[in-house]
C-alpha positions in Angstrom: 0.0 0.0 0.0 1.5 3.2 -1.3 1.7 6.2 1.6 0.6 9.6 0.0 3.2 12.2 0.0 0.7 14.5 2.1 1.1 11.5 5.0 5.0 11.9 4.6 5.0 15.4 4.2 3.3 15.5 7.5 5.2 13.4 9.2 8.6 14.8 8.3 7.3 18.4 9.8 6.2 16.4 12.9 9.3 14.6 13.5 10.8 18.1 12.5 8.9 19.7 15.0 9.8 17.3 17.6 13.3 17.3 16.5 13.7 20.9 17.3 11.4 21.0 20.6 13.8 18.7 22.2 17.1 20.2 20.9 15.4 23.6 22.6 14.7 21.9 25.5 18.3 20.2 25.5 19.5 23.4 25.2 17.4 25.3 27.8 18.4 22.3 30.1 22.1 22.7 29.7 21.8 26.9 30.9 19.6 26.3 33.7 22.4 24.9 35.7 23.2 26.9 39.2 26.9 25.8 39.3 29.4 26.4 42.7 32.9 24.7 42.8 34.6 24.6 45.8 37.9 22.9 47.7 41.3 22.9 47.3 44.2 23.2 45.0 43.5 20.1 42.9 39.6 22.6 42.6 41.3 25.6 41.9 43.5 24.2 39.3 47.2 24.9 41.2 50.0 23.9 38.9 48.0 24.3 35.6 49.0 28.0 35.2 47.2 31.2 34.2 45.9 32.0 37.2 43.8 35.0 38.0 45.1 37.5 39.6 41.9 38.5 41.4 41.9 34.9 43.2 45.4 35.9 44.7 46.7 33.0 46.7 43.6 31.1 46.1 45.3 31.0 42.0 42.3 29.9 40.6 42.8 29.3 37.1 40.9 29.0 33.9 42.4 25.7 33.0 41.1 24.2 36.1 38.4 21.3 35.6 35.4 23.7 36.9 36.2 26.2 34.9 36.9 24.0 32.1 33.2 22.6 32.7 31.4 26.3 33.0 33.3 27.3 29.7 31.5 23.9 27.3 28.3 23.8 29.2 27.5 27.5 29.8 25.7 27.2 32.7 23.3 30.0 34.3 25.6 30.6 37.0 29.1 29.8 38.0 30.6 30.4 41.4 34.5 29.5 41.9 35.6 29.7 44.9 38.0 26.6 45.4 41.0 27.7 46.8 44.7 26.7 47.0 46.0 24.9 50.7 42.5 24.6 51.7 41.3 22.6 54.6 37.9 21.4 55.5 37.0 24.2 57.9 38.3 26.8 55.4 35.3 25.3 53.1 32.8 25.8 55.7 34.0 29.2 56.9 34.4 31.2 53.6 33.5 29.1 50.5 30.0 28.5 51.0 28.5 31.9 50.0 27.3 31.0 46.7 25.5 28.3 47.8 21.5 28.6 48.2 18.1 26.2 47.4 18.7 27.4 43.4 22.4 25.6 43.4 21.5 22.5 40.7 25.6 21.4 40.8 28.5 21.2 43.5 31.7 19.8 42.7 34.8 19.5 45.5 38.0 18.2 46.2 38.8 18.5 49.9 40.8 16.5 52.7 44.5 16.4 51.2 45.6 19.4 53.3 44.0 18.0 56.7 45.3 14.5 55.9 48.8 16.5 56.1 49.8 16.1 52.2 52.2 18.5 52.0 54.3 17.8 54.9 54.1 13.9 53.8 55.6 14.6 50.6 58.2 17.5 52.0 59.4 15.0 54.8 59.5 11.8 52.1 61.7 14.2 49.5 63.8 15.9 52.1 64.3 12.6 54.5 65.2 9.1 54.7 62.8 6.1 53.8 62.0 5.5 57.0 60.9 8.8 58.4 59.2 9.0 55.0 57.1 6.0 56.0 56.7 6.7 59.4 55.2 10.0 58.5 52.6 8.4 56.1 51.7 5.9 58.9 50.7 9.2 60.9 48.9 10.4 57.6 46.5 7.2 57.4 45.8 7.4 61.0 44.4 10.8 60.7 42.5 9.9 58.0 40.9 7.0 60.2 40.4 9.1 63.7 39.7 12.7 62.5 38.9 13.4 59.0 35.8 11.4 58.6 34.3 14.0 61.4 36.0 16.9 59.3 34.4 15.5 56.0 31.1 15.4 57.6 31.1 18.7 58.5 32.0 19.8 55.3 28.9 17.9 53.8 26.7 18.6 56.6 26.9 22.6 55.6 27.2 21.9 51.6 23.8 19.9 52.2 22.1 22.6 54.5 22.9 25.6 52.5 22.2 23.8 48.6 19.8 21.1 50.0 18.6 20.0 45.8 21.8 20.2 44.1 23.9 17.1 43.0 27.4 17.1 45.0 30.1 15.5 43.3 32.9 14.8 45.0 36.6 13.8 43.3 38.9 12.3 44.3 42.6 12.4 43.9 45.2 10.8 41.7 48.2 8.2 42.6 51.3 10.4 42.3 53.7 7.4 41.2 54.4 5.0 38.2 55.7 1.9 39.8 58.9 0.9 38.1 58.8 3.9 35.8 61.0 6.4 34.1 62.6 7.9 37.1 66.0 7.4 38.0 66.7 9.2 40.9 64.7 11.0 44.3 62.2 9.0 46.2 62.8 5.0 46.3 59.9 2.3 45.1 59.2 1.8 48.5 58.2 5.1 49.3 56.7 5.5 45.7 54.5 2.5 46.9 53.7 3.9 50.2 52.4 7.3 48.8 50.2 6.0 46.0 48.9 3.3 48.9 47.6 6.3 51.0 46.3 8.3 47.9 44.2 5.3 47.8 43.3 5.4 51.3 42.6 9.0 51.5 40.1 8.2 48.6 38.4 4.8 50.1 37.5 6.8 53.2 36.2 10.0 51.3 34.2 8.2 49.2 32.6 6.7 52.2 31.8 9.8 54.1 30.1 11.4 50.2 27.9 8.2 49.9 26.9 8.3 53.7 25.8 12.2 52.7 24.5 10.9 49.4 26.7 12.7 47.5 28.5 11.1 44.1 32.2 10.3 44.4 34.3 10.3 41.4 37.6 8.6 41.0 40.4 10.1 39.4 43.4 8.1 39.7 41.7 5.4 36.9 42.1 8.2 34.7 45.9 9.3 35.4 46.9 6.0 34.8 49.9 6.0 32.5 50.0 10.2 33.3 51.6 9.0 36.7 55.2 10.9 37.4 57.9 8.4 36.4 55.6 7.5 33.0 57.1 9.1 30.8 53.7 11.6 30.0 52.7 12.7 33.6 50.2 14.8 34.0 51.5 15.8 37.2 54.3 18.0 38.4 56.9 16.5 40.2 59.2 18.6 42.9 59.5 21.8 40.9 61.8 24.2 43.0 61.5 27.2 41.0 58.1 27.3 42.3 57.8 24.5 45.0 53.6 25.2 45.4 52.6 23.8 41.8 54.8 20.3 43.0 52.5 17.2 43.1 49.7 19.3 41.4 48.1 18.1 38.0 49.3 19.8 35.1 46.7 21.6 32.9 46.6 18.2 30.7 45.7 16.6 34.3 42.8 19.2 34.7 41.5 18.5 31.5 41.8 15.0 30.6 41.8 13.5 34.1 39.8 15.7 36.3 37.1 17.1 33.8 36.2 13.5 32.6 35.6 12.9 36.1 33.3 15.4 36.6 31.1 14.9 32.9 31.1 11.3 33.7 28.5 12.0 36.1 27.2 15.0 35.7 
């Protein structure tokens, strides 16, 4: 049975119709989104460059992941306020601002700094294996006694303050390729024992976002073969011409490790 053209005609400008109505709404959808970043340095985008000079020591920068994220999705509002050497009571007392019942996306990285990162990797680069090790003992027992608490207190006030929006949490990458490129500085050992507590740090804040219903998303999957010692990391290793950018992702590390994190589930 032959279809006239008027039935085809008609349902071309339907499916037409409908075509366009949902690209509109796709559209409308994508810049309705009430959008706040906070957290740390790994938020702010430390060691990827640019930074603004309004953000001052915070050094936000425009290659960071949330940045990265408002610049393709265009969302109604963007709020940055992550912030380099941030701890979780910094968050709660001077990030939270933007936050309000209208706030459709959070995204954070927070806990490094109270877990004692930057002392863990001053005293494994500047000391012997042991002290190294000793120190990240101290490190994971922190993380187990008092940053669960901390972490909760942090998500406690994000939920309060934005009590509708979707909190994604990330996480943060293993620093080390295991039997890599490098020649010289820290030994396997302590190589091993660092990227152990990364994963530690991790395990335990993802624990504390689900209890708060928040969405945790991994990173180190993502720097996998970007580790320093690969070859292609996508992290800065000790860099003393300007020692706060060490252990930091690069701007490749913002945008092909951190930003997949956050579209994957967003």
């Amino acid at each position: 049975m032959k279809i006239s053209r008027l039935v085809v005609l008609s349902s071309s400008l339907l499916l037409g119709a409908v075509l366009a109505l949902t690209g509109a709404a796709t559209a409308n959808a994508a810049t309705s989104v009430d959008y706040v970043a906070l957290g740390d340095s790994y938020s702010s985008g430390v060691g990827s460059g640019s930074y603004d000079s309004a953000s001052g020591d915070c050094k936000r920068s425009p290659k960071a992941y949330p940045a990265l994220w408002a610049a393709a999705n265009s969302p109604a509002s963007f709020a940055f306020t992550a912030c380099s050497g941030a701890r979780t009571g910094d968050v709660t007392a001077g990030q939270l601002g933007p936050l309000s019942a209208s706030t459709d996306l959070v995204s954070i990285s927070i806990g490094g700094n109270d877990a004692g990162f930057a002392d863990v990797m001053t005293t494994c680069v500047l000391q012997s294996e042991s002290t190294c090790l000793s120190r990240i003992a101290t490190a994971r027992s922190y993380v187990d006694s008092t940053l669960p608490g901390n972490l909760d207190s942090v998500y406690t006030a994000i939920r309060s303050k934005a009590p509708s929006a979707h909190v994604v949490v990330l996480g943060y990458p293993r620093f080390y390729k295991i039997g890599g490129s490098c020649l010289a500085g820290l030994s396997e050992t302590e190589r091993s024992a660092i990227n152990s507590a990364s994963d530690y740090l991790n395990a335990a804040t993802a624990k504390r976002a689900a209890d708060h219903g928040f969405t945790f998303s991994d990173v180190a999957s993502r720097f996998t073969g970007h580790e320093i010692c690969s070859g292609s990391a996508w992290l800065h290793s000790v860099n003393w011409l300007n020692i706060g950018e060490s252990y930091h992702p690069t701007a490749a590390g913002q945008s092909g490790g951190y930003l997949p994190a956050l579209n994957s589930v967003v």
